[in-house]
C-alpha positions in Angstrom: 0.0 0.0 0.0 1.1 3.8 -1.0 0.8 5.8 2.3 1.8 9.7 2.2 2.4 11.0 5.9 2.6 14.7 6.5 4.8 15.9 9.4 6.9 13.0 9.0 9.6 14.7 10.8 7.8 15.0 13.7 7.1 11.9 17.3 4.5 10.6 15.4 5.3 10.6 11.5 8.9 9.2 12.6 7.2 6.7 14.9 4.8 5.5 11.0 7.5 5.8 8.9 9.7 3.4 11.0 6.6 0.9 11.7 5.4 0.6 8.3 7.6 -1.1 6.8 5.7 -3.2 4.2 4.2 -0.5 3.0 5.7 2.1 0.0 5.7 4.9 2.5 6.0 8.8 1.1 7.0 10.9 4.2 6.5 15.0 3.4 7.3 17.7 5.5 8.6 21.2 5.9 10.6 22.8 3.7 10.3 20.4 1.1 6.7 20.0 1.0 4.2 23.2 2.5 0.3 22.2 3.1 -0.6 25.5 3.2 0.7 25.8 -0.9 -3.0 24.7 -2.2 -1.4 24.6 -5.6 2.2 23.1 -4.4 0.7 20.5 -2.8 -2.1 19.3 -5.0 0.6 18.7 -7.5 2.7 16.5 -5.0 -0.6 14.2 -3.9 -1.7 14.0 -8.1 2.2 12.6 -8.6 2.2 10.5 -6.2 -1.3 9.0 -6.2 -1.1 7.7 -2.5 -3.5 5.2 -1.4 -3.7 6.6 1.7 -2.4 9.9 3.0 -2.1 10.2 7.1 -1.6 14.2 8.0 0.1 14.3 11.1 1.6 18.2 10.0 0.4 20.7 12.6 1.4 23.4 15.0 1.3 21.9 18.2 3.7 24.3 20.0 0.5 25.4 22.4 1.4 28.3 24.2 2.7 29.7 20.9 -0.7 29.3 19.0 -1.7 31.6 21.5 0.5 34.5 20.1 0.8 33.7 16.6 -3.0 33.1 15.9 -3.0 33.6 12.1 -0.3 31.3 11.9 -2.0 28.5 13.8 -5.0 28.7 12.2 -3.1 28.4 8.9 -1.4 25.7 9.8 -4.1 23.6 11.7 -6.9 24.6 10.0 -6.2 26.1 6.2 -3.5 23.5 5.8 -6.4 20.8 6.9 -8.8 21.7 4.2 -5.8 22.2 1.7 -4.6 18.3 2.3 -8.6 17.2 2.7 -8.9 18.7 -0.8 -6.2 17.4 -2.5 -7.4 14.0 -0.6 -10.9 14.7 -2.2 -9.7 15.7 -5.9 -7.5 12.6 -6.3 -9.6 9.5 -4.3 -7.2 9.3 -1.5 -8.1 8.3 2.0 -7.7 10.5 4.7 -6.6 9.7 7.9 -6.4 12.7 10.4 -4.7 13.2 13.8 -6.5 15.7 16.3 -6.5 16.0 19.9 -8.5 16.2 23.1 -7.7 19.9 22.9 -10.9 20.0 21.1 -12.9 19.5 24.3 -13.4 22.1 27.3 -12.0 19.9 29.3 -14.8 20.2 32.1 -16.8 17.2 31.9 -16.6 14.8 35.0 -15.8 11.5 32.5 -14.2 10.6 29.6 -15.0 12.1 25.9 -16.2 9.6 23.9 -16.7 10.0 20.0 -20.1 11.4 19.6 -19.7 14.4 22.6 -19.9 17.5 21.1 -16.3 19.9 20.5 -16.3 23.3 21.5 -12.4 23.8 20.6 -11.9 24.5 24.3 -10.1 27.3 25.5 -6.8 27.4 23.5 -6.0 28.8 20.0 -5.0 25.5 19.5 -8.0 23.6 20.3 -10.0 26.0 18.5 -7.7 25.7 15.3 -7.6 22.0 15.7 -11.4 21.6 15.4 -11.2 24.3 12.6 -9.2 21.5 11.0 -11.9 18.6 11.7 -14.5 20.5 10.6 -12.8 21.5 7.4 -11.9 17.8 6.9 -15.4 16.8 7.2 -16.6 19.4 5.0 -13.8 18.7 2.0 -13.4 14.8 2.3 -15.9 12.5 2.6 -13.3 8.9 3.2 -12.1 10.7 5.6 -11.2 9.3 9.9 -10.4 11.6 12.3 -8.1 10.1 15.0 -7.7 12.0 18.4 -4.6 11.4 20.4 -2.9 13.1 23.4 -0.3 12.9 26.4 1.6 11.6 23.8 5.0 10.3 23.8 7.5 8.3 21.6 10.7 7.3 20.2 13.4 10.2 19.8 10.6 12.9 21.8 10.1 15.4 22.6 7.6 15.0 24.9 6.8 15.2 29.3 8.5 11.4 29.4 11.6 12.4 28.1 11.9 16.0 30.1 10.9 14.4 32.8 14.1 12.0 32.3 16.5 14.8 31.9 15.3 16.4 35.0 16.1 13.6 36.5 19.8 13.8 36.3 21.2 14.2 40.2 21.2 17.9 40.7 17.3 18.3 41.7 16.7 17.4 44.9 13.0 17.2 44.2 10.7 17.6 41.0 7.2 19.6 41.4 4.5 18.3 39.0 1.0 19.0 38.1 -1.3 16.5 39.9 -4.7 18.6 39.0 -4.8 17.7 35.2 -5.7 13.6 34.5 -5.1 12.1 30.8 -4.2 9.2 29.2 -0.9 9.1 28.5 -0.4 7.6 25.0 3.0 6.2 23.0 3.4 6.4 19.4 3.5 3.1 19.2 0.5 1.9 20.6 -1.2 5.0 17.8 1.0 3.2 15.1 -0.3 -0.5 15.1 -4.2 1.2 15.9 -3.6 3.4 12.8 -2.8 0.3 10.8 -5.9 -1.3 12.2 -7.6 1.3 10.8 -5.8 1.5 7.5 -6.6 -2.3 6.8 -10.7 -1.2 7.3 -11.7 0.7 4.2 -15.1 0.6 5.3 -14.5 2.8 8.1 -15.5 6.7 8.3 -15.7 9.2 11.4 -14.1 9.9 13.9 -12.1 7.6 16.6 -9.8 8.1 19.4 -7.1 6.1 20.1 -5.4 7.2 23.3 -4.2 4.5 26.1 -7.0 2.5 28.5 -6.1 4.1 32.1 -5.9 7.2 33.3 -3.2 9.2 35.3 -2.0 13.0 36.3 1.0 14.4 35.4 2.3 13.2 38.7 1.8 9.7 38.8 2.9 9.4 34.9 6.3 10.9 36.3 5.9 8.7 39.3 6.1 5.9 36.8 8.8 6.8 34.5 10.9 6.8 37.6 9.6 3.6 38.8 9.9 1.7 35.6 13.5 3.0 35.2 14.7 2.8 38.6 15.4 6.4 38.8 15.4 7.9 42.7 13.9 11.1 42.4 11.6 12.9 44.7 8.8 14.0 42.7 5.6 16.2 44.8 2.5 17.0 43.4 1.3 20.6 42.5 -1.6 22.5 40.9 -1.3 24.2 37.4 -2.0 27.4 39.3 1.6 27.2 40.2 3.3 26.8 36.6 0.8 29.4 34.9 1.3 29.2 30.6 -0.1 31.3 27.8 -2.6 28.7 27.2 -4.8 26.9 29.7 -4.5 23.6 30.0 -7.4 21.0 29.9 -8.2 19.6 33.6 -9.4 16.3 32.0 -7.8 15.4 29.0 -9.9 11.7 29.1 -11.0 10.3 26.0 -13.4 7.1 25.9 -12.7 4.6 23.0 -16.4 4.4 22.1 -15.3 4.2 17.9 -13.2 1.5 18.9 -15.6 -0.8 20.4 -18.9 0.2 18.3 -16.4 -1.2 15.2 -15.0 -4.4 16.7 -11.9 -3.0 16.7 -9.2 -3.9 19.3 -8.8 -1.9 22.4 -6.1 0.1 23.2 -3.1 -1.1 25.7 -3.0 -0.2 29.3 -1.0 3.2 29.7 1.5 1.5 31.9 1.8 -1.5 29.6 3.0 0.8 26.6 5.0 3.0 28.7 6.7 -0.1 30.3 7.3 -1.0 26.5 8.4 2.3 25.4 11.0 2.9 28.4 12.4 -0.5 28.2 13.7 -0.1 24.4 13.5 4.1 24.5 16.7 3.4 27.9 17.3 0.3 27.3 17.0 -1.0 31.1 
């Protein structure tokens, strides 16, 4: 199969590219290849004629979205409906990644599938859901795939700072214990993606973050664990590390899509992280 990824410089394209290996993969990215060049990029889909085309490309630099608006918005959300488009024009399936940024982060359970968005409070949820909705609107064979907490081979990402922080010279770490998540490898995204890929009959929108939950806390609580690392790590609020952009207090997503379609669940966030540590360290 012919699989064009955007972003493939980034965790998660790297994390594909590497994975699919029986597959004629076309990885595109920045400065080669610019999704916001409606003409530029047309031309690159109609000559390559993917099968497939995953679009991992976005601005996901959060607090930055919230000070270069335009530019997230073109990214996120015109550089969507550019690659939905080009998806639409030449018969290629679309497989989209998104994120739980897309929800207010307020509810008191997990968002499953069919809860309704609001783009939440960030620039970058609301250009995010710009995107989704831009997809819907401009590819039909379209899935929408929402992931986050995520972490992966080669970072960056809170797994791998928190491992640098942990280098002897702090006696304790303070981290936010007031946001809860799944936290969710590339990995575990990769083989559901392929899942995915292999169901042709499948349309919508899925999410496909880690079974569990955890804070910030106890995910650092369980690097260090896994990788025998003595530091003293304390829990804090997100009042006391205040960012450009606020934060979602439940970042929870239910794999509703998942089950409806007889598709496998996801791991246990402490099973991929175990797996991800052990060959990320080697311990």
């Amino acid at each position: 199969m012919k699989i064009m990824i955007t972003g493939a410089k980034g965790m998660l394209g790297r994390t594909l590219t590497e994975m699919f290996t029986d597959d004629d993969i076309i990885p595109v990215d920045l400065p080669e290849t610019d999704i916001t060049d409606p003409r530029g990029f047309d031309r690159i889909v109609e000559a390559s004629r993917p099968d497939v085309l995953i679009h991992c490309a976005a601005m996901t630099a959060v607090d930055r979205c919230e000070s270069e608006v335009d530019l997230a918005y073109k990214i996120n959300a015109f550089g969507s409906a550019v690659t939905a488009s080009a998806c639409r024009r030449h018969g290629v399936r679309m497989i989209a990644i998104s994120t739980d940024y897309v929800f207010d982060g307020d509810a008191d359970r997990p968002y499953h599938e069919f809860d309704r968005p609001t783009g939440g409070g960030s620039v970058y949820g609301q250009s995010k859901f710009a995107g989704e909705e831009a997809i819907r609107n401009h590819c039909p064979d379209h899935v929408i795939c929402r992931i986050s907490w995520l972490y992966g081979p080669g970072g960056p990402s809170f797994v791998h700072t928190m491992v640098a922080l942990a280098d002897g010279s702090r006696p304790l770490l303070k981290v936010v214990n007031d946001q809860i998540g799944n936290p969710t490898s590339t990995i575990a995204v990769a083989r559901a993606l392929r899942k995915i890929i292999n169901r042709p009959e499948l349309n919508g929108t899925f999410h496909l973050t880690c079974e569990g939950e955890a804070s910030w806390y106890e995910l650092a609580k369980e690097v260090f664990a896994v990788l025998k690392i003595r530091q003293e790590v304390v829990p804090c609020r997100t009042a006391e590390f205040p960012r450009p952009a606020p934060r979602p207090a439940n970042s929870r997503l239910d794999k509703m899509m998942l089950r409806l379609s007889g598709l496998p669940p996801m791991p246990h966030w402490k099973t991929a992280l175990s797996e991800f540590l052990n060959s990320e360290y080697q311990t």
